[in-house]
N, C-alpha and C positions, 0 to 999 in steps of 0.2 A: 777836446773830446766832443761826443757829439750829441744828439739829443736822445733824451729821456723817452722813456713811452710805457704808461702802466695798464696792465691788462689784469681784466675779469676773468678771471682762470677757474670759473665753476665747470666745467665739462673734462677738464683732466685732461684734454689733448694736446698742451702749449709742447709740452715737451719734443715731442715728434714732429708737429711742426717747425721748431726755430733752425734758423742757419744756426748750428754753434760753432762755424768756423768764424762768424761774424758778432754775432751777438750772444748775450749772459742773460742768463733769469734769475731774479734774484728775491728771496722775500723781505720785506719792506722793513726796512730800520725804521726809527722813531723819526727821526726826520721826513724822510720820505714820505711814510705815514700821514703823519701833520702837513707836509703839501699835498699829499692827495686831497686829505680834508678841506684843508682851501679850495682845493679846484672843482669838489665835485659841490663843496657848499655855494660856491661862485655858479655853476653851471646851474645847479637847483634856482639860486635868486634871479637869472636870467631867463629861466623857461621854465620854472614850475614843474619842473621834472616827475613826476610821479618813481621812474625808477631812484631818481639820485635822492629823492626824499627817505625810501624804504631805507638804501644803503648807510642814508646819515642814521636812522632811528636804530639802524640794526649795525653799528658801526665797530664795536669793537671784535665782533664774529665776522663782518661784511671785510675790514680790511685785510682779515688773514686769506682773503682767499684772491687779493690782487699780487700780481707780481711785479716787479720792474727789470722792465727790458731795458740795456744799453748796448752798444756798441765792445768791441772788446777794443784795449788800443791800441792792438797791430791791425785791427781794420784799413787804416789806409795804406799799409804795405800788402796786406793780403787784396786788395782790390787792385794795386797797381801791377805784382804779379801778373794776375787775375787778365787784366788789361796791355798787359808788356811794357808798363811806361815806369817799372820800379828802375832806379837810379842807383849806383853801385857811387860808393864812399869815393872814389876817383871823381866821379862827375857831379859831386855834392857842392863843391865849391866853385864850378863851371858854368858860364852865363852867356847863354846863347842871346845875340844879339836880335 
């Protein structure tokens, strides 16, 4: 699968933006959660952030309004489609030289 990506979703527009043939929005489980918390506490200790400061102090109101985007996991057959390079179960086991 492929990579994560969590978004500040204060303006209400993610939705109409995203590919949903590609990608999922999702709200953050407890895990997730707690790695955000790490990364945005890691970015705050590297640069003094004034935003990522605010969102730690205001944190348990601040993470309901990120979301996490992934990948869906037919993404790489919808891109291959997509591209013409998708592979039929006949030429799955065939090695071009």
């Amino acid at each position: 699968m492929g990579t994560t990506l969590y978004v500040l979703e204060t303006s209400r527009v993610l939705d109409v933006r995203l590919n949903r043939q590609l990608v999922v929005a999702e709200e953050l489980d407890a895990s997730a959660a707690e790695r955000l918390r790490v990364l945005v506490e890691r970015h705050h200790g590297h640069t003094g952030s004034p935003r990522a400061a605010r969102l730690l102090a205001e944190w348990p109101g601040a993470v309901a309004e990120f979301r996490l985007i992934r990948p869906k996991e037919e993404v790489g057959r919808i891109e291959a489609e997509a591209e013409g390079t998708e592979r039929t179960e006949a030429e799955e086991g065939v090695t071009i030289p």
